[in-house]
C-alpha positions in Angstrom: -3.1 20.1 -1.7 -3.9 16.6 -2.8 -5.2 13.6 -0.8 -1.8 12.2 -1.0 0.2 14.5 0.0 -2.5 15.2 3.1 -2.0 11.3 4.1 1.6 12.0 3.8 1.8 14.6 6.6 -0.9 13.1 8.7 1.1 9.9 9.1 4.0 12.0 9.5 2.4 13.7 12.6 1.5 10.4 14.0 4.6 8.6 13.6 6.0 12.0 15.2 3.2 12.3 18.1 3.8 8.5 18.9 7.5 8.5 19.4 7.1 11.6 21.8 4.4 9.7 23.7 6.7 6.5 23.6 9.7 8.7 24.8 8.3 10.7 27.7 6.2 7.6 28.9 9.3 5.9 29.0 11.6 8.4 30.7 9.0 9.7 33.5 8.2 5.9 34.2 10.4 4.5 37.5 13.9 3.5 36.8 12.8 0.0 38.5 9.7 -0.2 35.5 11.3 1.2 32.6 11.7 -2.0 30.8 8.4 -3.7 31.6 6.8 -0.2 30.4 8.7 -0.9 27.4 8.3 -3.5 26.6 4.6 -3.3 26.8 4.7 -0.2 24.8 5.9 -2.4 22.1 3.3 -4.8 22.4 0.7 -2.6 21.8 2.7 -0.9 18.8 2.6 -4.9 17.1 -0.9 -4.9 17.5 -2.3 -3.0 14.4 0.2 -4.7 12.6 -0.8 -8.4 13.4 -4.3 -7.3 13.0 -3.7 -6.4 9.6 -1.5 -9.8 8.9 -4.3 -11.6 10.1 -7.0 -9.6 7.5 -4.8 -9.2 4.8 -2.7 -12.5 4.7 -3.3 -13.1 1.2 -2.4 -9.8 -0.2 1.1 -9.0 1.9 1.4 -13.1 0.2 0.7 -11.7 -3.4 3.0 -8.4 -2.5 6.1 -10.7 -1.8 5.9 -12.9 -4.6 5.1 -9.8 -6.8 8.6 -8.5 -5.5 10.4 -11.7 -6.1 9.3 -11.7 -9.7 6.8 -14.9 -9.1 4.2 -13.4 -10.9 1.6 -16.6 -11.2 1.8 -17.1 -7.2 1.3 -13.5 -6.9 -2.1 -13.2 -9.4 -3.2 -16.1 -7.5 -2.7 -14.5 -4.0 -4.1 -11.2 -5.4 -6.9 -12.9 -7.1 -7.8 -15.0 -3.4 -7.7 -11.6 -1.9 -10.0 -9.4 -4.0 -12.6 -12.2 -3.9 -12.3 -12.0 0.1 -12.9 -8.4 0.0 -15.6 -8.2 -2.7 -17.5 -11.1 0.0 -16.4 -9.5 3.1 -16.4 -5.5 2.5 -15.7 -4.8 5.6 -12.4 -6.4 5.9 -11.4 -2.6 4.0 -11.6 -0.8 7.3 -8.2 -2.7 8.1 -6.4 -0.9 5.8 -6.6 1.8 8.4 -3.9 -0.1 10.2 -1.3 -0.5 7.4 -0.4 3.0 6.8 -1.6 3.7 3.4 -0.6 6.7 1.8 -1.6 6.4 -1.7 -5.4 5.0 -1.6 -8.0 5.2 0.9 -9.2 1.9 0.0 -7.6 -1.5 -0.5 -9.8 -3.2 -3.3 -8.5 -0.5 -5.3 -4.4 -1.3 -4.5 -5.2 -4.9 -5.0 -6.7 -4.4 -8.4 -3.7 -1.9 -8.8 -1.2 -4.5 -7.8 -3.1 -7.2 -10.3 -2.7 -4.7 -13.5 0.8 -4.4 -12.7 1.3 -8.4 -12.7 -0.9 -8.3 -16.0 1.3 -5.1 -17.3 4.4 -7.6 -16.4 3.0 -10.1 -18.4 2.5 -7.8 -21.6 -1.8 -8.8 -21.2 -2.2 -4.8 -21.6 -5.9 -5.2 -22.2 -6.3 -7.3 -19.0 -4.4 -4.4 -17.1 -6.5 -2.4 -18.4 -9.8 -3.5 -17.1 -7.9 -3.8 -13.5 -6.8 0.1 -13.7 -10.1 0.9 -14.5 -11.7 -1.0 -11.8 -9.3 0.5 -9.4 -9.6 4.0 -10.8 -13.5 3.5 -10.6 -13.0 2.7 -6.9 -11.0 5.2 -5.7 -10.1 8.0 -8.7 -7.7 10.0 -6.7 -5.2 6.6 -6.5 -2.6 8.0 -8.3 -0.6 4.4 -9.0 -2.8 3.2 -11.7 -2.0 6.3 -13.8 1.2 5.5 -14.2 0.3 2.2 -14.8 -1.8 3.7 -17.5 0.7 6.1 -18.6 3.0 2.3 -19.5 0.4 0.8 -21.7 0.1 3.8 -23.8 3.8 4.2 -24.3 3.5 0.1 -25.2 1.2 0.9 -27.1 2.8 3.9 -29.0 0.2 6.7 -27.5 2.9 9.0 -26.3 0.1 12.2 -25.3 -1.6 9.8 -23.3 1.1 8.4 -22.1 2.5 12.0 -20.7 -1.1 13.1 -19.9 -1.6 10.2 -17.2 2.2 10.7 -15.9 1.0 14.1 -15.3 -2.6 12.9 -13.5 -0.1 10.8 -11.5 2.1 13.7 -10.5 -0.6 16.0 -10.0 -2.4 13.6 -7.0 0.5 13.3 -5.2 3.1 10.3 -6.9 6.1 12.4 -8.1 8.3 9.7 -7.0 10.4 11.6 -4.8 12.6 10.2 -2.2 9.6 10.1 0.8 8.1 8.1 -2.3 11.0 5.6 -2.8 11.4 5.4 1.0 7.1 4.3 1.1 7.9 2.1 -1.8 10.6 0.0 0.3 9.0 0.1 3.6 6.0 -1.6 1.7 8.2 -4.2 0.1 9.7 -5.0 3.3 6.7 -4.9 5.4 5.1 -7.6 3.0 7.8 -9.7 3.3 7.7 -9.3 7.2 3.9 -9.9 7.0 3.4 -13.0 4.1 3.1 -16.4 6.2 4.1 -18.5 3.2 
């Protein structure tokens, strides 16, 4: 079983043990308190989530523009973040908070996210030097395989090409539907998250 996949059902169990908690803390509270026990339930559920904003401002910035197609704003957000982290390495422990499923470590997803603005922008030996960095970081982040696996099919290296599609697979991105469902939670959640 991959790392991935293991993230995958952890979360899975929490988002599951939470909503029972939620539920029969809710329905064994008084009638008379049941919507000031709510409601500061869901208070403390917004508070890993602001934490995070707070942290990570610049990279949920960089995610949004990357999804609107502004790739300049979102190199320069990207860039602005993985300066902050590389000064402040402690700022990783955040990611804890943001429900990551692919990587254990967000210097690596930035420098992920940056080789996909450079793969965009058809700089493939840029992109390169970013999937490296990312891969050297964290080499069970399945993302920048794939990444990979595009600059050798741009590049006419179809083996490689299929032998990092299969790396990709093989820690835990098979892009399945849980996959495309993480995929657009992220994209939304940056959106909900960038202050600009």
């Amino acid at each position: 079983m991959n790392r991935t996949l293991c993230l995958k059902i952890l979360y899975g169990v929490i988002l599951i043990s939470l909503a029972t908690i939620v539920y029969w803390s809710i329905s064994n509270t008084n009638k008379d308190y049941r919507l000031v026990t709510s409601l500061f339930i869901g208070l403390l559920l917004l508070i890993p989530g602001r934490i995070s904003q707070y942290f990570y401002q610049d990279f949920y910035t960089g995610r949004k523009y990357m999804n609107k197609n502004d790739l300049d704003k979102a190199l320069y957000h990207f860039l602005q973040f993985e300066r902050c982290i590389e000064e402040k390495p402690w700022k990783k422990t955040v990611l804890w908070m943001t429900w990551s499923v692919y990587t254990i470590d967000i210097l690596a997803m930035v420098k992920h996210n940056i080789s996909c603005i450079y793969i965009n922008k058809k700089q493939y030996e840029e992109a390169e030097k970013y999937i490296k960095e990312a891969l050297n970081i964290d080499n069970k982040y399945p993302l920048p395989y794939l990444n990979r696996s595009i600059i050798n099919m741009a590049n006419g290296k179809k083996e490689e090409c299929i032998n990092n599609i299969e790396k990709s697979i093989k820690l835990g991105m098979n892009n399945s539907k849980v996959d495309k469902i993480i995929k657009n939670m992220q994209s939304v959640y940056a959106n909900i998250q960038s202050v600009e």
